[in-house]
C-alpha atoms as one frame of an Amber mdcrd trajectory, in Angstrom:
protein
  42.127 -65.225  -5.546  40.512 -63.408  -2.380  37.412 -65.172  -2.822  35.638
 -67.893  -3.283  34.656 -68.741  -6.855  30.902 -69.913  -6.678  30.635 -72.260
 -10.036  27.759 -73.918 -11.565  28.833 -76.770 -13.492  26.209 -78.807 -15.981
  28.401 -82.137 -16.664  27.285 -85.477 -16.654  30.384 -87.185 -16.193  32.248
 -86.854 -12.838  35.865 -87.113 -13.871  35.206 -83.954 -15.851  33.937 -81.738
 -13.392  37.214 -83.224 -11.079  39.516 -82.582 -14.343  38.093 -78.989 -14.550
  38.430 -77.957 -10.415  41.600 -79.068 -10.677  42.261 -76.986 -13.449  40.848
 -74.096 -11.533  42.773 -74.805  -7.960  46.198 -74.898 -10.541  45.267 -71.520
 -11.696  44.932 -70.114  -8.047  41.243 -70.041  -7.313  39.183 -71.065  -4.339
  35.834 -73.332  -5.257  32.979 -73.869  -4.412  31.137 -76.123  -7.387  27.960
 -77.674  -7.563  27.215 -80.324 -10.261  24.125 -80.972 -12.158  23.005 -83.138
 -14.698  18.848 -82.733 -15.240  17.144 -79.311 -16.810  14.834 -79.409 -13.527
  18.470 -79.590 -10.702  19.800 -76.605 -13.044  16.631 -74.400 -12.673  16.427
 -74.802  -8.937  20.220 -74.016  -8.486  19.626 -71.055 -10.620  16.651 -70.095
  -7.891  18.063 -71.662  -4.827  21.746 -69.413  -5.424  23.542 -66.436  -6.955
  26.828 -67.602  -9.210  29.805 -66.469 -10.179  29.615 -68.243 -13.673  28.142
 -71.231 -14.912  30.269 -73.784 -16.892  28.573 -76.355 -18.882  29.319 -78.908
 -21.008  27.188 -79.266 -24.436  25.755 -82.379 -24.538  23.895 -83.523 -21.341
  21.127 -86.255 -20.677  17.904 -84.604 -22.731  19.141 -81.254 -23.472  22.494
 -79.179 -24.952  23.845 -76.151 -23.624  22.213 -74.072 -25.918  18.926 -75.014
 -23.517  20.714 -74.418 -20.906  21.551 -71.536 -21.757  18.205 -69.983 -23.063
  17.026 -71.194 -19.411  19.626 -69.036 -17.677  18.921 -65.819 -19.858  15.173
 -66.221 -19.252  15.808 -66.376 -15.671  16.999 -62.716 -15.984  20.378 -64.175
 -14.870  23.471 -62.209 -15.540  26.140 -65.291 -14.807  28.374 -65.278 -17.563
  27.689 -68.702 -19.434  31.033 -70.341 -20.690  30.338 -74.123 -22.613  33.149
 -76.527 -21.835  33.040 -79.738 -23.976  34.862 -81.756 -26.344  34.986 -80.922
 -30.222  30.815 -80.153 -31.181  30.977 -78.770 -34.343  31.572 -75.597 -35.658
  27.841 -74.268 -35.767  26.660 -75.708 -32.541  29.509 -72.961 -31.336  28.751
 -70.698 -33.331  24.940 -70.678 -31.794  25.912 -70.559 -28.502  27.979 -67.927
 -28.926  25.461 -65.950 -30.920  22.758 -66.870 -28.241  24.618 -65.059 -25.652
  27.543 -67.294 -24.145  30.941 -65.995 -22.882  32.805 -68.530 -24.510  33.793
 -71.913 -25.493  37.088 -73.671 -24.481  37.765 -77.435 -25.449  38.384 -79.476
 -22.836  41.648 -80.211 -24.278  42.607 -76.722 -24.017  41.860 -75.611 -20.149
  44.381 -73.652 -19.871  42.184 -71.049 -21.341  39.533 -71.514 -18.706  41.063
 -69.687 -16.128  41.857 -66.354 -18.078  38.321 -66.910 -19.468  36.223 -66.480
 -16.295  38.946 -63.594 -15.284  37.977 -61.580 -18.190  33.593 -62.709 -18.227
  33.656 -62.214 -14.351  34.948 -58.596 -15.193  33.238 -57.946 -17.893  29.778
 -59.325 -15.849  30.756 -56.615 -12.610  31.190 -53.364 -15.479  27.786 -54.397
 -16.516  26.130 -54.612 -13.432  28.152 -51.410 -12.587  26.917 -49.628 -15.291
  23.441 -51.232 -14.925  23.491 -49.723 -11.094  24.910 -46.430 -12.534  22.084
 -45.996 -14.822  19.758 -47.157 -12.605  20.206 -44.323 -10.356  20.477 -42.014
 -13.275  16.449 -42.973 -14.354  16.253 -42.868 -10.279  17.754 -39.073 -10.236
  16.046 -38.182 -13.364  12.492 -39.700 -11.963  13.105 -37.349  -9.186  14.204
 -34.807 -11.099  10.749 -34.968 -13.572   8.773 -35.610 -10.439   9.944 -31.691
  -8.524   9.853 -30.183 -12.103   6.212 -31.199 -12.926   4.937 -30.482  -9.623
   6.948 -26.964  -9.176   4.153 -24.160  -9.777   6.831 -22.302 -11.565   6.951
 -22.729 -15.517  10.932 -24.339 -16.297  12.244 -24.956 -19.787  15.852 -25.510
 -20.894  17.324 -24.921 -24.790  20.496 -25.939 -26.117  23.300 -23.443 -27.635
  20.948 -22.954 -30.557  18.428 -22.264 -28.457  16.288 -25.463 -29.085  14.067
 -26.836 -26.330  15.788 -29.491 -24.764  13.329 -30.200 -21.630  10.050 -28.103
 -20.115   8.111 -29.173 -17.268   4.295 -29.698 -16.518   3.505 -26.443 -15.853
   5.017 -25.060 -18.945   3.329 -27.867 -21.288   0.109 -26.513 -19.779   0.493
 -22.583 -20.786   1.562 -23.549 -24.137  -0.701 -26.176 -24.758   1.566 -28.625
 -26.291   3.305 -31.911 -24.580   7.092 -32.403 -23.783   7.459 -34.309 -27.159
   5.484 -31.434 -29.000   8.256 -28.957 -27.530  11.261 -30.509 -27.755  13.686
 -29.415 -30.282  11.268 -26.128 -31.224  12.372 -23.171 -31.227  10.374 -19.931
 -29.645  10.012 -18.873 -32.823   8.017 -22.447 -34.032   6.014 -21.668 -30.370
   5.245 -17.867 -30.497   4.332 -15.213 -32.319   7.287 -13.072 -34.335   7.433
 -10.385 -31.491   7.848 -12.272 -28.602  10.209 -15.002 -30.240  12.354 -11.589
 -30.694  12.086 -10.186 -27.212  12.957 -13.779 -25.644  16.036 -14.163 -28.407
  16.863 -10.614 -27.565  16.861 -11.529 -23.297  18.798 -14.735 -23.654  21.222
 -12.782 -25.862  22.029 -10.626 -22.861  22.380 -13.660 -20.454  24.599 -15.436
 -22.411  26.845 -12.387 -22.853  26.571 -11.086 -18.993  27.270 -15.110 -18.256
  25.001 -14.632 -14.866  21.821 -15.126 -14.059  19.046 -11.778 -15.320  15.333
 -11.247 -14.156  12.809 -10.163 -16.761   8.899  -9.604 -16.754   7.290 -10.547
 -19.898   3.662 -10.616 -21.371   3.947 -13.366 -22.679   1.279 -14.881 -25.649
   0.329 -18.051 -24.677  -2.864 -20.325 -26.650  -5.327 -19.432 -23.960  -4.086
 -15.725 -23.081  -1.547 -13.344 -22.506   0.015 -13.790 -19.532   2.689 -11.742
 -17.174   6.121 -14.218 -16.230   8.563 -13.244 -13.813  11.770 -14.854 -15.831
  15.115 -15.801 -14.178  16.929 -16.613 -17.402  20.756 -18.156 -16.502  23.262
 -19.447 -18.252  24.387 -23.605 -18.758  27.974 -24.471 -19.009  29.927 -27.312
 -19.796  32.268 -29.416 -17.995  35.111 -27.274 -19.761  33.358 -24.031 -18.370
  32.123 -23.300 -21.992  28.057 -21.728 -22.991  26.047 -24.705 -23.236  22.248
 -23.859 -23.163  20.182 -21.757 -21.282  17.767 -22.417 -18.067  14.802 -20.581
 -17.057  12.264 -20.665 -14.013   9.221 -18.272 -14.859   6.734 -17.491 -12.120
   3.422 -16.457 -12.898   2.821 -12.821 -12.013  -0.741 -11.983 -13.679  -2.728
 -12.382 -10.967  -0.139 -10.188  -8.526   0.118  -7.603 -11.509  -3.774  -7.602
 -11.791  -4.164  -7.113  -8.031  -2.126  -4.097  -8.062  -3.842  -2.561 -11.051
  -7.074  -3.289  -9.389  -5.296  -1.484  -5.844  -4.414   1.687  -7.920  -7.507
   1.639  -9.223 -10.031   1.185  -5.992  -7.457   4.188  -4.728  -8.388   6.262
  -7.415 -12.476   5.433  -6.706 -11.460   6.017  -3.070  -9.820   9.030  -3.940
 -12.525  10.283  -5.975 -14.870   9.175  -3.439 -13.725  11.665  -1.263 -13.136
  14.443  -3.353 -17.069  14.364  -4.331 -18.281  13.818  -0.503 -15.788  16.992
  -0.022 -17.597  18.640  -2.877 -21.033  17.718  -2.203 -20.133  18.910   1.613
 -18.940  22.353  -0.025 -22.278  23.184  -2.424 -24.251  22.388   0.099 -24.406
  25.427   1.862 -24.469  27.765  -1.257 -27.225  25.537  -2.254 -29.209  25.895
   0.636 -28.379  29.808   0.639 -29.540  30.272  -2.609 -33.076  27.945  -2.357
 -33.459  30.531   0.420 -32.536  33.872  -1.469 -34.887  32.664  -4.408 -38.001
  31.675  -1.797 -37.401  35.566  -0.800 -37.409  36.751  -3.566 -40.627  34.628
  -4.703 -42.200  36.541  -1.360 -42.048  39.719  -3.399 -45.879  40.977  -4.285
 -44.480  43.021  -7.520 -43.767  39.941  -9.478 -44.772  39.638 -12.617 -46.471
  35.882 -12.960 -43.977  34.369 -15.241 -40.988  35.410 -13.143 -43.034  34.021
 -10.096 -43.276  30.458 -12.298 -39.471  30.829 -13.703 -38.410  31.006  -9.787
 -40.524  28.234  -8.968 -38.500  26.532 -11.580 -35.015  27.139 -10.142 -35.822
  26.482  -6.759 -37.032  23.162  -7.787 -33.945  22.276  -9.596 -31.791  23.747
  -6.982 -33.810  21.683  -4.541 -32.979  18.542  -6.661 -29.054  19.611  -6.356
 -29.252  20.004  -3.077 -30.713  16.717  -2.364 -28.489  14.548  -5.112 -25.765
  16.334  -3.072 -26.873  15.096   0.629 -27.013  11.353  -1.339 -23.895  11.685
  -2.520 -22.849  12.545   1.704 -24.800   9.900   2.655 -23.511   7.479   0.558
 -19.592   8.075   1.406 -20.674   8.704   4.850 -22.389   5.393   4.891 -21.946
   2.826   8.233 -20.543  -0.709   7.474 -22.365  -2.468  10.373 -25.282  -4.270
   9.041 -28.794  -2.449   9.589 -32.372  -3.020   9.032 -33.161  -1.356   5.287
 -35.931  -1.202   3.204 -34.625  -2.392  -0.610 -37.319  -0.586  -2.016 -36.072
   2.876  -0.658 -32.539   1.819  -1.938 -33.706   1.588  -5.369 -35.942   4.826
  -5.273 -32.981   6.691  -4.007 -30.440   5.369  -6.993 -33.492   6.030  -9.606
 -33.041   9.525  -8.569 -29.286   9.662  -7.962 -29.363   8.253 -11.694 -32.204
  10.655 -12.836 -30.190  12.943 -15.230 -28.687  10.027 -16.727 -32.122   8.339
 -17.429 -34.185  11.561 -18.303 -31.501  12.502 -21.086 -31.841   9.195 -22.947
 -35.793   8.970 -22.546 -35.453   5.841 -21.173 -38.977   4.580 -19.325 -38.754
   3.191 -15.501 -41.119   0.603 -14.878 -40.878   0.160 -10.715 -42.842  -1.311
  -8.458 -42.833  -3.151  -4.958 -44.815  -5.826  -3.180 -44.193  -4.039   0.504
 -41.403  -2.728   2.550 -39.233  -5.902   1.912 -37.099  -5.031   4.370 -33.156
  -6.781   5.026 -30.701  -7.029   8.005 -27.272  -5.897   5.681 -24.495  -3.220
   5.453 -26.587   0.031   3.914 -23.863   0.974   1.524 -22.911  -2.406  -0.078
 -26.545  -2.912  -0.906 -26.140   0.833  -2.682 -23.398  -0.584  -4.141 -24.860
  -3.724  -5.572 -27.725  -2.110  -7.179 -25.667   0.843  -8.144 -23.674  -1.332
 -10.259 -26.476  -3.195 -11.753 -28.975  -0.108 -12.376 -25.837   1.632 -14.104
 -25.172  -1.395 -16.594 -28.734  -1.589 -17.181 -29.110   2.211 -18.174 -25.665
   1.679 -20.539 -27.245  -1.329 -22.189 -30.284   0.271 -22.914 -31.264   2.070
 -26.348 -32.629   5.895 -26.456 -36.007   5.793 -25.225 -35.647   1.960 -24.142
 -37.349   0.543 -20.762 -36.227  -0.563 -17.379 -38.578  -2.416 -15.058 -37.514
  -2.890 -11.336 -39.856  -5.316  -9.101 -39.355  -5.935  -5.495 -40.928  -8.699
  -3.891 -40.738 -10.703  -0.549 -39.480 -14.275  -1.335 -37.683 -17.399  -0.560
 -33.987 -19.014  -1.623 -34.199 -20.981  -4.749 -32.810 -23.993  -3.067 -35.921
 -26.659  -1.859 -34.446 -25.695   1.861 -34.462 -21.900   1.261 -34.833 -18.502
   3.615 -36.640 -16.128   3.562 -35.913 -12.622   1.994 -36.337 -10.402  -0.866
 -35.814 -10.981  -4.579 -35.257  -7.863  -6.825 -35.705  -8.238 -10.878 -34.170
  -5.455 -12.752 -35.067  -6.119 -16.619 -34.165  -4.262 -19.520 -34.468  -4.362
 -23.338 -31.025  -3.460 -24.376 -28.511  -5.125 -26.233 -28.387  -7.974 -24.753
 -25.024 -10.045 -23.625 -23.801 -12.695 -25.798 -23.930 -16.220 -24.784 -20.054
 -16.587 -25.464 -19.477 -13.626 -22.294 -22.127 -14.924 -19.957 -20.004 -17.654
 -18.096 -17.330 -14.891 -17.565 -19.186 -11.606 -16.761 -18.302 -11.639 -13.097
 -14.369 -12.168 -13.323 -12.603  -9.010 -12.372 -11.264  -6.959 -15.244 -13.417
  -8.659 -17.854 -15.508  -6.067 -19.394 -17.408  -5.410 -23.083 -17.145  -1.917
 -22.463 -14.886   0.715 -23.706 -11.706   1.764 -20.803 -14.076   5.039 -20.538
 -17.220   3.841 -18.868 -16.049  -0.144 -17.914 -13.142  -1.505 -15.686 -14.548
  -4.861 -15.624 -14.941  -4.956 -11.825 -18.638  -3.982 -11.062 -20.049  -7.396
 -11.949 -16.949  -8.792  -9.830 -17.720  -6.948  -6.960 -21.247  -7.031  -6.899
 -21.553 -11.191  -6.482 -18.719 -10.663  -3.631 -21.205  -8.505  -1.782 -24.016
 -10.618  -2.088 -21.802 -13.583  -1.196 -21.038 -11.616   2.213 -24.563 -11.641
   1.974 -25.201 -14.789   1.490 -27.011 -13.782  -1.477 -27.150 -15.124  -4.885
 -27.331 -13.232  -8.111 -29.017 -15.021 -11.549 -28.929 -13.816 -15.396 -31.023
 -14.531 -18.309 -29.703 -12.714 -21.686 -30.914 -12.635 -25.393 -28.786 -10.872
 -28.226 -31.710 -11.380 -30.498 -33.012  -8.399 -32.480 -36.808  -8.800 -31.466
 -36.377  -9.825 -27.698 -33.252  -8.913 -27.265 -32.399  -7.634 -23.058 -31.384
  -8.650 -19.863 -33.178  -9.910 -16.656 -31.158  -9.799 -13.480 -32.804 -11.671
 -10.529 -30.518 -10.926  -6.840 -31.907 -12.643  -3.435 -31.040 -10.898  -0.622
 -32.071 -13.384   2.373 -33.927 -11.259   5.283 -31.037 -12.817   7.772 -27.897
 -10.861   9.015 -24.815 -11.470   7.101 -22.019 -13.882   8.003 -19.477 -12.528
  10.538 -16.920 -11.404   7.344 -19.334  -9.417   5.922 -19.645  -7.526   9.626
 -15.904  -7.173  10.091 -16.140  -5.533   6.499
């Protein structure tokens, strides 16, 4: 041997143990061999050193092997446990051996003893190499779990059938459903008809161009649709043959929302400037022709219904021209903040909104408690009480009511500023209580893709946050007091250093 054989040996009589070394040194090995006789010596060698094996007679002073052994296992010990004793019995070695010892070899038979520890001591290092081996397999797949679950990317792998054999955090949360839940579904089990055909339909074409492929698909999840970037690619085998399927899907909604959102402030932009180049280009004819028609009104031979008819039209064309110098003003508009009067802001949109209001009768109720004057950016104020004067007018019925009230006031909180609080009320439809917790997320919108985009409302509380404004509403859907109330604070301070830069 080219070690040292550490041996535990229970015996009570000394000229055993001797018989059995002896043994052992005839059979080649090196020894080192401690003897003990008491329960209370063996459990302190079992604590006090590490073994190579433990041989033990069956009957000792107060206890058998079999308590011996029990002791060992319970000690989490892996020494293999080998009884060496005279003839016991046949069921005393039967229940040692079904308890968990190596073996038993008569002490009239040592020969066997030697081959015996050989074949336990090998046995004992393939299960603590296997014990290591899978150790560090939980270790790896701990890790493994750990970098899944905490990737922001949703990862999921199937088997050749295209069962789910593993899916991370991320994907438990879009679908809603634990690991367990998931595993050995299919997509069609998890999804709707359509999509478990467009997924079957992509993973066909992996497996066939054997590669990795990158597809974007809306995909139906329990609390949404959502957009997923998916790099599908392919498993194989140690023999190099399909074996499942692996997929990493990043979440793209937001990204694919932003854009959307892009093309569509470029198209407001765009149209922005078109009107201002517009409103720039009537101008002058407007002006020319208020002129020609005051001329013409200077003329003694008119008859006095002509005189009132061009009275009339140069009224109207006066009200062009000036909806027209607005519409300049407001593209024209500085972003540095300013001093402005809120009350003028409204006025102005009351009249930029005039046609609008006159041709559904609908009633304005306004009225203001002083200048109420603010230090903001003149054209983001326009903008907030653009949006909120235009969803009031949509909301409202034919010949409904709008009240506006401006008033000097302070923050809501018990430490609050100083400012100016307008109300704009109306006694429309109302929004349901279901929609009020999400009426100022971009894109979400109750109205039809004609006169909503869903990102007034959004924009709006941005502005005011510049501001350091806050915006409050009160709805009812019910059919006698059934409206909305709209409270924004506008504090009479300048606006945080963003909202300058802006």
């Amino acid at each position: 041997m080219d070690r040292t054989l550490r041996i535990l040996n229970l015996e009570d009589a000394e000229d055993d143990s001797w018989l059995l070394q002896r043994h052992l040194h005839r059979a080649g090995y090196r020894i080192a061999l401690r003897r003990e006789q008491t329960i209370s010596d063996f459990e302190k060698a079992l604590r006090e050193s590490s073994w190579d094996v433990i041989l033990a007679d069956y009957f000792l002073p107060g206890f058998t092997a079999l308590d011996a052994l029990r002791i060992a296992r319970h000690c989490s010990t892996d020494v293999p446990f080998i009884v060496v004793s005279g003839a016991v019995g046949e069921q005393a070695a039967v229940d040692v051996l079904r308890e968990g010892a190596a073996d038993y070899v008569m002490k009239d038979s040592l020969a066997r003893l030697g081959p015996a520890i050989e074949r336990e001591m090998q046995e004992a290092e393939e299960r603590r190499a296997r014990r290591t081996a899978e150790a560090a397999l939980r270790e790896s797949e701990m890790r493994l779990r750990g970098i899944l679950d905490n990737s922001p990317n949703a990862v999921f792998m199937k088997d050749a059938s295209g069962r789910y054999l593993l899916a991370n955090r991320c994907y438990e949360i879009f679908l809603g459903q634990s690991s367990a839940q998931i595993h050995g579904k299919t997509d069609a089990d998890l999804f709707p008809p359509e999509y478990a055909a467009l997924a079957a339909e992509n993973e066909a074409r992996v497996r066939e161009a054997s590669q990795p492929l990158q597809f974007e698909e809306r995909v139906p999840f329990h609390d949404g649709v959502y957009t997923l970037l998916s790099n599908r690619f392919p498993l194989f085998d140690e023999s190099g043959r399909p074996d499942g399927l692996c997929a990493i899907c990043t979440d793209i909604t937001h990204r694919i929302q932003s854009e959307e959102a892009l093309r569509r402030s470029e198209k407001l932009a765009a149209a922005g400037r078109l009107a201002a180049s517009i409103a720039h280009e009537i101008n002058n004819p407007l002006e020319a022709l208020v002129n020609l028609i005051y001329l013409v009104r200077l003329q003694p031979e008119l008859a006095p219904s002509t005189f009132s008819l061009l009275l009339q039209a140069e009224q109207e064309l006066d009200r062009l021209s000036h909806i027209a110098r607005q519409t300049l003003a407001f593209y024209r508009e500085s972003a540095r903040p300013a001093t402005i009067s809120l009350p003028d802001t409204l006025r102005s949109l009351v009249s930029l909104y005039g046609s609008r209001i006159q041709q559904r009768g609908i009633q304005i109720d306004f009225s203001a408690a002083g200048a109420c004057c603010v230090v903001a950016v003149q054209g983001e104020m326009r903008q907030v009480f653009s949006n909120l004067l235009a969803n009031a007018i949509d909301a409202s019925r034919a010949h409904g009511r709008i009240r506006i009230h401006v008033q000097p006031a302070r923050e809501w909180s018990r430490d609050g500023r100083d400012g100016v609080r307008v109300t704009i009320a109306d006694n429309g439809c109302g929004i349901p209580q279901e929609h009020l917790s999400r009426i100022f997320e971009a894109f979400f919108t109750t109205k039809d893709d004609a006169t909503g985009t869903g990102l007034g409302l959004w924009v709006t509380k941005g502005i005011l946050q510049k501001h350091n404004g806050t915006i409050r509403v009160r709805s009812s859907v019910s059919p006698e007091h059934s409206g909305t109330v709209i409270q924004v604070f506008v504090p009479a301070t300048p606006p945080r250093v963003e909202a300058v830069a802006a």
